[in-house]
C-alpha angles and dihedrals in degrees: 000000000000124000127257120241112240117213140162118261109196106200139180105255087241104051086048084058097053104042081042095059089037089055095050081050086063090029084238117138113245095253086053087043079051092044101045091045089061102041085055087055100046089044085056093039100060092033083065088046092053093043096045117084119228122247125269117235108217116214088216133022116251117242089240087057098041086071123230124322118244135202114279087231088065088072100058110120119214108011113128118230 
């Protein structure tokens, strides 16, 4: 069996309460409430990645996403108005 990496895990006093009391709700400890909470978000996490296409990357960029064209005389730099 491999071993389990150990880390510390800095959290605000109130957040602790409540994932200790959820975890006595599921008679988990609050490192397996921890665990399992984190092993849930990585599995959905995944499943979305698996489930989302992938852009497409277009060769050449569509006149609707170019944005619209403006007047060659809008670029000239210096000219007072």
């Amino acid at each position: 069996m491999a071993g389990r990496k150990s880390f510390l895990l800095r959290m605000d006093p109130a957040l602790w309460a409540e994932v200790e009391a959820w975890a006595q709700q599921e008679l988990r400890s609050v490192n397996g409430q921890i665990e399992f909470l984190l092993r849930q978000a990585v599995r959905k996490r995944k499943k979305a990645a698996e489930t989302t296409p992938a852009p497409e990357s277009p060769t050449e960029p569509d006149e609707e996403s170019a944005g619209p064209a403006l007047p060659a005389d809008d670029f000239d730099v210096g000219e007072n108005d």
